[in-house]
C-alpha positions in Angstrom: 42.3 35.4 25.2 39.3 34.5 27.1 38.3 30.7 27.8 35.4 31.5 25.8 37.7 32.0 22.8 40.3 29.5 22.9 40.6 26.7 21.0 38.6 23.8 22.2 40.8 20.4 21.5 39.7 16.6 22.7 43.1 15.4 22.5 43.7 11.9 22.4 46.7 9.4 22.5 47.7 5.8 23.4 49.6 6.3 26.7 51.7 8.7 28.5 54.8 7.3 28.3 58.2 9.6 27.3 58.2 10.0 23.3 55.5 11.3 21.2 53.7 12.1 24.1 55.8 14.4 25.2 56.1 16.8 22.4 52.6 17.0 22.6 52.4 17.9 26.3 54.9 20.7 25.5 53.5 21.9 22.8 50.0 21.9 24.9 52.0 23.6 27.7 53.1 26.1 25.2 50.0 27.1 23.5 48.1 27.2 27.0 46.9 30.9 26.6 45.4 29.9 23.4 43.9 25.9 23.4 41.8 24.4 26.3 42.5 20.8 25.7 40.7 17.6 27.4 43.1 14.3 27.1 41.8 10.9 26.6 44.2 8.1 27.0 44.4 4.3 26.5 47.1 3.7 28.9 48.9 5.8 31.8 52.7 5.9 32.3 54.9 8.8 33.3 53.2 11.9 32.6 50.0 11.3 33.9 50.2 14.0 36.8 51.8 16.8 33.7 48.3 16.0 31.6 46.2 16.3 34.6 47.7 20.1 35.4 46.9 20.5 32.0 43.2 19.5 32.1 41.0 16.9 32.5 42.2 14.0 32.0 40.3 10.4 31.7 42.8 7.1 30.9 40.2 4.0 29.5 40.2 0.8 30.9 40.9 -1.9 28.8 38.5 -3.5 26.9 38.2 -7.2 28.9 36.5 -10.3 27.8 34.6 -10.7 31.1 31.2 -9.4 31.6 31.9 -7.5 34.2 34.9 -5.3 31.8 32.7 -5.5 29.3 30.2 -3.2 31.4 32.8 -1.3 32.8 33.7 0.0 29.8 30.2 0.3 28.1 29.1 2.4 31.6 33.0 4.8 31.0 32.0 5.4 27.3 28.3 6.1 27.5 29.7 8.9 30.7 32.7 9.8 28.6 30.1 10.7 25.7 28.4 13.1 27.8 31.0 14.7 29.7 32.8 15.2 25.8 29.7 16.4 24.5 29.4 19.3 27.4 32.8 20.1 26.4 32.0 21.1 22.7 35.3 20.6 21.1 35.8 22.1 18.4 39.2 19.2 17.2 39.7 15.7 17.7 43.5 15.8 17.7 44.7 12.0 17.5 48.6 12.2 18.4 49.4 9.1 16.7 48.5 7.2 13.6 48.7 3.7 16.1 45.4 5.3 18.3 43.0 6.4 15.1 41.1 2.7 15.3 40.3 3.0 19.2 39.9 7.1 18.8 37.5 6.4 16.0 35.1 4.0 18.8 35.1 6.9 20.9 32.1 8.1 18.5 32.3 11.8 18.2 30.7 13.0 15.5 31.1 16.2 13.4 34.4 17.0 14.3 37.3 17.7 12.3 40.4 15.3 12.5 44.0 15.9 12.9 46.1 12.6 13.4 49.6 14.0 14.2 52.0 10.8 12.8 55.1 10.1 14.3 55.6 6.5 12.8 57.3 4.8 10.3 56.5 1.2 7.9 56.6 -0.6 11.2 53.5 0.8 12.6 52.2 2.5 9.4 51.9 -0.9 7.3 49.7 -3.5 9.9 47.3 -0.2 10.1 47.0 0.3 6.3 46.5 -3.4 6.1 43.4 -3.5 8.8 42.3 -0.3 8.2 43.3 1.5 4.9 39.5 3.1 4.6 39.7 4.8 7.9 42.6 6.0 7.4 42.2 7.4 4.1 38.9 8.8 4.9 38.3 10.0 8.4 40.9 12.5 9.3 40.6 15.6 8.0 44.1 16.5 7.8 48.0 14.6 8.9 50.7 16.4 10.7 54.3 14.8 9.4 57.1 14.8 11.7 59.7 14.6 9.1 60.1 14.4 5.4 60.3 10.6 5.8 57.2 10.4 7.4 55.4 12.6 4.9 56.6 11.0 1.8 55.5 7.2 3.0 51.8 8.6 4.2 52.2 10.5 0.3 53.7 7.8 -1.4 53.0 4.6 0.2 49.6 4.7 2.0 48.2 6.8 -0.7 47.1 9.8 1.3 47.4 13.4 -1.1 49.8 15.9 -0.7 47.7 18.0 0.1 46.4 16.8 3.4 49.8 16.1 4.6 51.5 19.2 6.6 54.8 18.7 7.9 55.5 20.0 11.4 59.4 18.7 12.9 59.5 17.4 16.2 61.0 19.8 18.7 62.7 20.0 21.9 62.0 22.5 24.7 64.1 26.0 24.6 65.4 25.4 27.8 67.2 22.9 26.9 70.1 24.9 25.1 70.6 26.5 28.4 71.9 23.3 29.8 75.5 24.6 30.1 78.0 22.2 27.9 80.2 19.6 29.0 83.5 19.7 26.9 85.3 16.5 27.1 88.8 16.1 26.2 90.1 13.8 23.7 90.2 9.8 24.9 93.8 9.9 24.1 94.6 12.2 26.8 93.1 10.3 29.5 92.1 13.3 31.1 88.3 12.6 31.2 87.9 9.0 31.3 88.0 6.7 28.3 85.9 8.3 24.9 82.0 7.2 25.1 80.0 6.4 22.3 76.4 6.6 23.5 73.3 5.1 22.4 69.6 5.4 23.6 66.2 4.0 23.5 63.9 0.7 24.2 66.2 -2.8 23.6 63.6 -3.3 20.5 64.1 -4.2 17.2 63.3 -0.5 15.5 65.5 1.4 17.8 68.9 -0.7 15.8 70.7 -2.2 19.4 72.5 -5.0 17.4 73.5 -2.1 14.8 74.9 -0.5 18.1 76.7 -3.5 19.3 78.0 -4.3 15.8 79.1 -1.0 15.6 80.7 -0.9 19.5 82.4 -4.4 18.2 84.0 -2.8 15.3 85.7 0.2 17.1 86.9 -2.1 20.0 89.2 -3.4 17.0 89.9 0.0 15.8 90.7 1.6 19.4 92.8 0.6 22.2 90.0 -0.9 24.1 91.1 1.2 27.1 90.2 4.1 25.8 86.8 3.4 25.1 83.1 3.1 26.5 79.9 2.4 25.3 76.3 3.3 27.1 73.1 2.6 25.9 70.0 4.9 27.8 66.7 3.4 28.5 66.9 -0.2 29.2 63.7 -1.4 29.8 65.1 -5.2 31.9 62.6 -7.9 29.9 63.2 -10.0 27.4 65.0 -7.8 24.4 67.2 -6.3 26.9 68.5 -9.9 28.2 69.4 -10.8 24.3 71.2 -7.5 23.8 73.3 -8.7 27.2 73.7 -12.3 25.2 74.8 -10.5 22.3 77.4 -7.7 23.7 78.9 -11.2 25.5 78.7 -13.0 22.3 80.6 -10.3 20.8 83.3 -9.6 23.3 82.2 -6.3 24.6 80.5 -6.7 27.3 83.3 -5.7 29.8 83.2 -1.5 27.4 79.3 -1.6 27.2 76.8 -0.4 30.0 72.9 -0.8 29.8 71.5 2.2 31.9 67.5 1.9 32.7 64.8 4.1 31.2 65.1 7.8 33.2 62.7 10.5 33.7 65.4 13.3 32.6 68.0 11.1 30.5 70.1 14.8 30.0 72.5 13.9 32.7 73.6 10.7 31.1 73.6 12.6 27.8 76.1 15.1 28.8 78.5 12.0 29.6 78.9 11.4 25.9 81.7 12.3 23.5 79.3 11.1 20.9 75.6 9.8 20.4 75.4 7.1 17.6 71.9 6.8 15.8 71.5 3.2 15.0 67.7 2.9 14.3 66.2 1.1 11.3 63.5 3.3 11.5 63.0 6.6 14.1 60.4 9.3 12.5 62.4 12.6 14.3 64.3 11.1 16.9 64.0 13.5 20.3 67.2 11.7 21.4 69.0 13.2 18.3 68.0 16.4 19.0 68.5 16.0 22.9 72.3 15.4 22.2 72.6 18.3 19.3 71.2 20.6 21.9 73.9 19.8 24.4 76.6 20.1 22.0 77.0 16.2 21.0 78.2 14.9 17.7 75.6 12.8 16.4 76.4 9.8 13.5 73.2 8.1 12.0 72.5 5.8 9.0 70.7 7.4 5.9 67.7 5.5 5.5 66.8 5.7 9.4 64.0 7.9 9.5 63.9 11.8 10.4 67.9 11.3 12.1 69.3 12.7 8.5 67.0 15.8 7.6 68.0 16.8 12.2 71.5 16.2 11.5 72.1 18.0 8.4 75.6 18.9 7.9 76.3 19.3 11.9 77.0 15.3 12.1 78.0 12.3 10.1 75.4 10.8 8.0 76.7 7.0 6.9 75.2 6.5 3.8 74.2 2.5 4.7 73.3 0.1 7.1 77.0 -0.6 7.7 78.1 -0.9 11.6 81.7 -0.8 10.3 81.3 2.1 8.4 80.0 4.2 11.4 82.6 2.5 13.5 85.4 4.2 11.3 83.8 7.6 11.1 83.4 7.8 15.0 87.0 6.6 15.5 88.1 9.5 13.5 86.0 11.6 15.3 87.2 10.4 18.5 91.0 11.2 17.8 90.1 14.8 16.5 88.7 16.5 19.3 88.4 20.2 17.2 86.2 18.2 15.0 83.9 17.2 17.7 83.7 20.8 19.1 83.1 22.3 15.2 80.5 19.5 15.1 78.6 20.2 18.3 79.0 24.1 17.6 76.7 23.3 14.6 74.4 21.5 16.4 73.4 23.4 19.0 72.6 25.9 16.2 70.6 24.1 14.3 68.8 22.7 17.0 68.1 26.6 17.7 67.1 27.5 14.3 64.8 24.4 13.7 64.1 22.2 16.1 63.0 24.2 19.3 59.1 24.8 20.5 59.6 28.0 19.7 60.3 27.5 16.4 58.0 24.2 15.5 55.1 25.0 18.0 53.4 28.3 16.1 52.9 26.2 12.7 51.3 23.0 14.4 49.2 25.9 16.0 48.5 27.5 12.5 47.3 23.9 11.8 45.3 23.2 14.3 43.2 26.3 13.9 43.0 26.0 10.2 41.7 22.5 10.5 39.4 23.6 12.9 38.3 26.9 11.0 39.6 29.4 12.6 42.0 32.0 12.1 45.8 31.8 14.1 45.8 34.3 16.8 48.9 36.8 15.7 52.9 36.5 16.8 54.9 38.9 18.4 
């Protein structure tokens, strides 16, 4: 396809940080011989220079009370205007429902909308409550990441059915090349105690005190020997130093290790026996299916989010909010190590059957090009 005929897209999102921003810069990569994207962003972080070999790239500056901010950011948008307007594109493509305020400032008019959503009630509520008539009436169309996410824009916000597609989050393909580490049972010593991993921001949505309530209840269950507990992505401020307080308070803190936030958390991943899903809320976890593609039992809490509809049958699903309950189930799990293998047999092929760009990234294509009128180039 010529540049001439692809896809025109103004894509824009509220930093560049690891998470929802990175399933859209793979699924950009992806669909490269088919979209010309330019990316507008509020805030930089980690995959700036990936977005820039993607396209042009222009990250705002804050909005300031000072004069001098003030005309910054009047002289960037007026430019910005221009420079968008030479573009022509053809879809605004908002990757999150937390940007649609600040993308709807940008002023571009007569373009069709698509607001990918990968939040839950803690991000979806303070927006319906400031601005319920924007977001009922501007985009043209949502993307869901997850049944959960579709039925609270559905049922909660108000949005119809009909506007709401759902497209899962996905992982790259090369991932289930990573070749497998097979652990053997704790019991046996042979590999180091049995670790129970955990992942994410110290924050309340991501569920650390479920985690440590959880990691509590197991030392009871197991010889504490035999077990180990890491949580990925520490971020060191102010959560992070009460989720120290509260592993001391607990007793655990000599079985529990806080790793810091990592550009390629895979390596740490493959450490684990098993990932534990504590979240209140997580729309489709990447973590989840980071650690199903490596062959990981993963245990989550119904309720959680997307963690259920990824897991399926090829993990435990504890049906409440109940660190002892997930405790249990991964003790069992950590004395049966054929289990394990059975369980991370499954995963790896569901991952492969659902949950891979090659899989999710040719319907939010599909989407894109309906929303912006034109028909989906064909698959081989």
């Amino acid at each position: 396809m010529s540049n001439r005929d692809m896809l025109r897209v103004l894509l824009v999102l509220h930093e560049l940080s690891p998470g929802a921003p990175s399933i859209t810069l793979d699924a950009f990569e992806w669909m490269k011989k088919d979209v010309t994207v330019r990316t507008i962003a509020f805030d930089g972080g980690f995959l700036e220079s990936r977005y820039r070999r993607l396209g042009r790239l222009d990250i705002l500056p804050e909005w300031q009370p000072s004069w001098g901010r003030r005309l910054l950011r009047k002289w960037s948008l007026r430019r910005l205007r221009r420079d968008i307007a030479h573009f022509g594109p053809e879809l605004l493509y908002v990757n999150s429902i937390a940007s649609l305020t600040r993308a709807s400032q940008l002023g571009i008019p007569g373009v069709p909308v698509l607001v990918h959503v990968h939040e839950l009630e803690s991000i979806v509520e303070p927006i319906v409550e400031s601005d319920m008539n924007l977001l009922l009436t501007w985009p043209t169309r949502f993307i869901a990441v997850s049944h959960a996410v579709r039925a609270l824009l559905v049922n909660a916000v108000g949005i119809p059915e009909s506007k709401v597609a759902l497209v899962y989050e996905f992982i790259r393909d090369d991932v289930l090349a990573i070749e497998r580490v097979q652990r053997e049972p704790a019991a046996s010593q042979k590999q180091g105690p049995f670790v129970v991993g955990g992942a994410g921001a110290a924050f309340w949505r991501k569920g650390i005190t479920l985690w440590l309530q959880m990691a509590a209840a197991m030392k009871r269950l197991l010889p504490e020997r035999l077990l180990e507990f890491r949580w990925v992505g520490i971020v060191y401020d102010a959560d992070a130093r009460m989720a120290k307080l509260e592993a001391r308070k607990l007793g655990i803190e000599n079985i529990v290790r806080f790793l810091p936030r990592l550009e390629r958390p895979l390596d740490h991943f493959q450490e684990f026996d098993v990932f534990a899903m504590t979240s209140w809320e997580d729309p489709c976890p990447l973590v989840v299916l980071e650690n199903m593609a490596l062959g990981k039992p993963v245990v989550c809490f119904q309720g959680g989010g997307g963690a259920p509809e990824e897991v399926g049958s090829a993990g435990l699903v504890i049906p409440e909010f109940r660190p002892e309950m997930m405790a249990a189930a991964i003790a069992e799990l950590a004395v049966d190590g054929a289990r394990r293998e059975h369980f991370g047999r499954m995963a790896r092929s569901r991952v492969k059957d659902m949950f891979v760009a090659s899989v999710q990234v040719p319907r939010l294509l599909d989407e894109m090009m309906q929303v912006a009128g034109r028909r989906s180039p064909p698959r081989i």
